[in-house]
C-alpha positions as CSV (number, residue, x, y, z in Angstrom):
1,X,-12.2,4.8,-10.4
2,X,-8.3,4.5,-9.7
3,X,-6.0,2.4,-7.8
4,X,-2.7,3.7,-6.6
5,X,-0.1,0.7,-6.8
6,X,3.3,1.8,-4.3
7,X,6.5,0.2,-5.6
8,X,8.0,0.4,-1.9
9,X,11.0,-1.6,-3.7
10,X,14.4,0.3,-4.8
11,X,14.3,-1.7,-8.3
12,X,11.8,0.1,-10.0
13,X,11.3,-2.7,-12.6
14,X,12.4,-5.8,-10.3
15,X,10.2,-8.3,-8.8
16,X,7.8,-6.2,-6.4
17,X,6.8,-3.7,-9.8
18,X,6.2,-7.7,-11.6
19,X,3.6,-8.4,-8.6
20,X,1.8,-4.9,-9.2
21,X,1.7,-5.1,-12.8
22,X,0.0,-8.3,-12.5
23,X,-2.4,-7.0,-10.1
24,X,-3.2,-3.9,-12.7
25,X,-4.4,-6.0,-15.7
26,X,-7.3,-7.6,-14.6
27,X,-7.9,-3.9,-13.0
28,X,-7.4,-2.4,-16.5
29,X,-9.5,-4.6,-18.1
30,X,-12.4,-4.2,-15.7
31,X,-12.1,-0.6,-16.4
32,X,-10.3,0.5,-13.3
33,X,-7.5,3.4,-13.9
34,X,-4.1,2.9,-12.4
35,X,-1.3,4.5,-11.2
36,X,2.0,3.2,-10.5
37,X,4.1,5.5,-7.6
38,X,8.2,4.5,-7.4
39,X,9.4,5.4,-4.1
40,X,12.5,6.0,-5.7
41,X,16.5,5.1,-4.3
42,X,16.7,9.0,-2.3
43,X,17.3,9.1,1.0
44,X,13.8,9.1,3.2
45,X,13.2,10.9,6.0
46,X,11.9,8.9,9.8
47,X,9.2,11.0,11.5
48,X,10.9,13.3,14.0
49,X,8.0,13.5,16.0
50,X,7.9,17.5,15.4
51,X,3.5,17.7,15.4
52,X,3.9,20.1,12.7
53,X,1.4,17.7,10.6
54,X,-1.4,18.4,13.3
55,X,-0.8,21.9,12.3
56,X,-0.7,21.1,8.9
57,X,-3.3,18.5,8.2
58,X,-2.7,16.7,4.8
59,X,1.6,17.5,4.7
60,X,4.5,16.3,6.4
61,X,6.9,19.1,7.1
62,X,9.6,17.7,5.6
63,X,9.7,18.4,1.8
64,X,12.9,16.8,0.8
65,X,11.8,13.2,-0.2
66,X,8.2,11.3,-1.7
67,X,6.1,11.6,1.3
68,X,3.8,14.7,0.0
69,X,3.6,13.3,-3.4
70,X,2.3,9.8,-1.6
71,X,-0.1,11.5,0.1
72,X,-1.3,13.9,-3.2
73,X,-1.5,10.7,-5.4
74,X,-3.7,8.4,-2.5
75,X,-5.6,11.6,-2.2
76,X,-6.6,10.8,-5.9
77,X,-6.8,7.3,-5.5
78,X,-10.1,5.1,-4.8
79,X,-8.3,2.1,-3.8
80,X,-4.5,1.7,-2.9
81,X,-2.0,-1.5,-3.5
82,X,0.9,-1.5,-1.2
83,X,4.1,-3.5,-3.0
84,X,7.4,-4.4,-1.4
85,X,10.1,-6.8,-1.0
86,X,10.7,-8.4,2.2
87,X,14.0,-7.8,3.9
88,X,15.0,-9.8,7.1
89,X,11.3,-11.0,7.2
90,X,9.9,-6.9,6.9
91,X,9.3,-4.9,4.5
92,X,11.4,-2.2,2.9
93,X,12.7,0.1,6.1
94,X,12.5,3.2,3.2
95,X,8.8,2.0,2.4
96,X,7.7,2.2,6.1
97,X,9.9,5.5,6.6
98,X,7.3,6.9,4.2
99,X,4.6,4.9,5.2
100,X,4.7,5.9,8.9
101,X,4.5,10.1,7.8
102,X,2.1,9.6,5.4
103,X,-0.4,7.7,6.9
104,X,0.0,10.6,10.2
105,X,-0.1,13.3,8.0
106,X,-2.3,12.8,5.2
107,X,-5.0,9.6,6.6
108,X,-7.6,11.6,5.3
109,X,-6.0,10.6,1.3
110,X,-6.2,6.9,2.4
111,X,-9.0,6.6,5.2
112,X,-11.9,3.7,4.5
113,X,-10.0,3.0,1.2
114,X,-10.2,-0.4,0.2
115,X,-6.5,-1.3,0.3
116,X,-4.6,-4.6,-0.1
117,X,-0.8,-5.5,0.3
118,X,1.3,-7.3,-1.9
119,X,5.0,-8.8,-1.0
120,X,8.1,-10.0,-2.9
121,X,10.6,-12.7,-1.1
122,X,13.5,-15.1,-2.4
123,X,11.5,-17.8,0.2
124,X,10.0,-17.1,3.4
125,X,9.6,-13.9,5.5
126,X,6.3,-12.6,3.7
127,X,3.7,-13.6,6.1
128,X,5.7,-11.2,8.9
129,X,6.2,-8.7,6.6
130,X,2.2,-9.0,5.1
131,X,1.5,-8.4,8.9
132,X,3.4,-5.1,9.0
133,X,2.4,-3.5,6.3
134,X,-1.4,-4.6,7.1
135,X,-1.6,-2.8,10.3
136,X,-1.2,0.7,8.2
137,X,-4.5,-0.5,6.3
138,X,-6.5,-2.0,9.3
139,X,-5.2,1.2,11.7
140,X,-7.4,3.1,9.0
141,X,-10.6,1.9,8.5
142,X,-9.6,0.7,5.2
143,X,-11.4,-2.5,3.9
144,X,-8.6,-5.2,3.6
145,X,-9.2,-6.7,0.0
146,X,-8.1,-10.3,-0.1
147,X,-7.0,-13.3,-2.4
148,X,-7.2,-16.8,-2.6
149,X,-4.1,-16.8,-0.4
150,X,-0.9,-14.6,1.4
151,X,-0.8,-12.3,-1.6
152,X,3.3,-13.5,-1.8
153,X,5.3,-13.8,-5.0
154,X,8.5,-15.5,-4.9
155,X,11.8,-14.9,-6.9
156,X,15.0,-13.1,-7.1
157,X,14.5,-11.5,-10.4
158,X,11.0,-10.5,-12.6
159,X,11.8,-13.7,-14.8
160,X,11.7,-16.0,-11.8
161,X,8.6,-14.4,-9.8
162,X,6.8,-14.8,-13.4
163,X,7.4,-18.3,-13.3
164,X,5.4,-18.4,-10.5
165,X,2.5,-19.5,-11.4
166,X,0.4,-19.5,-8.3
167,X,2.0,-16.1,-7.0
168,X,0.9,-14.9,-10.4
169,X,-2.2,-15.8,-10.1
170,X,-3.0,-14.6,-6.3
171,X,-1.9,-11.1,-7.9
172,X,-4.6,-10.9,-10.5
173,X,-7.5,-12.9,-8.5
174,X,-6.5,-9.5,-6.2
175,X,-7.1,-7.1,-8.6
176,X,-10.2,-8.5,-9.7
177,X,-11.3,-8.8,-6.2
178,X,-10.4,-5.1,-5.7
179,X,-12.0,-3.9,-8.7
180,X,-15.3,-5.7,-7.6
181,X,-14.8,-4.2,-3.8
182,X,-14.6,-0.8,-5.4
183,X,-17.6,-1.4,-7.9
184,X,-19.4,-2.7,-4.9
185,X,-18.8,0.1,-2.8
186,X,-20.0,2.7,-5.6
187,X,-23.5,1.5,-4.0
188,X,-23.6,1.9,-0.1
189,X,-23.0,5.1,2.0
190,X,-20.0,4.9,4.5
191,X,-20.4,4.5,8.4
192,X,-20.7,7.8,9.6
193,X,-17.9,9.3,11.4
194,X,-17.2,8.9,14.9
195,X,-14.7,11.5,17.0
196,X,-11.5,9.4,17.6
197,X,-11.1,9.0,21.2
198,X,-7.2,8.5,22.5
199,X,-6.4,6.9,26.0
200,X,-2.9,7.1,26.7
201,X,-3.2,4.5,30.0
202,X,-1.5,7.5,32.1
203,X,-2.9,7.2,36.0
């Protein structure tokens, strides 16, 4: 089994990467495989709305940035860990740039994947940005693995977000919590599929 943890921050080693990597051990220690993916700093393409995806199931036709290699590394994943910081009480506009294509394109690589979020913030704003970033997960299918709390850490650099304690701790009761989800769901059969209706409210 294998988790896929997105660093949707621009710091690759800042404070959302601290969050992940504390959400990995108790992963790696249950015997869970991970896989850290960087966004990266490189300009990230919006969806342009072009339908070439329906065309081209599992691909976004624009090559330039990450999207395809998100989509190819959740299409290897069993479980996925979304991490960002939270700017102006949302997440990292990049992140959901990304986000937005890859979960059109590819949902196949992430559909009925247990999936969790995890947020970064100097002091407030997390709770609107958990919502955000949630609505990719529940939108779907995939089981929303929990904590014992907002899965927030708090900080402006690695130091400080390790000196919280509870944050800390929310990120590794997560991973064991995912690691259990996944070992859980080794032993049941998913629902089976049902053809995705779309009503478009047009009279």
């Amino acid at each position: 089994m294998k988790v896929l943890l997105i660093n949707g921050s621009p710091h690759e080693n800042g404070c959302t990467y601290t969050a992940l990597y504390e959400v990995a051990k108790p992963l790696q220690n249950l015997g869970v495989l991970v896989e850290f993916f960087y966004i990266g700093t490189a300009p990230v393409y919006g969806c342009a709305a072009c339908g070439s995806c329906n065309k081209k199931r599992g691909a976004c036709a624009y090559t330039e940035d990450r999207c395809n290699a998100l989509i190819q590394a959740a299409e290897g994943a069993d479980g996925i860990v979304i991490g960002s910081p939270v700017y102006y009480s949302g997440p990292n506009g990049a992140l959901c740039a990304l986000l937005d294509r890859a979960f059109f394109a590819g949902r196949e690589a992430f559909h009925q994947k247990p999936g969790a979020v995890v947020l970064s913030c100097r002091r407030s704003g997390g709770t609107a940005a958990f919502d955000r970033l949630n609505k990719y997960l529940t939108i779907n299918q995939m089981p929303v693995v929990s904590s014992q709390y907002w899965n927030v850490v708090h900080g402006t650099t690695s130091s400080e977000v390790r000196q919280d304690l509870e944050g800390m701790q929310i990120m590794r009761v997560l991973g064991k919590n995912m690691a259990w989800l996944l070992n859980s769901l080794k032993l049941s059969r998913s629902p089976a599929h049902e053809p995705r209706v779309g009503t478009n409210f047009i009279r």
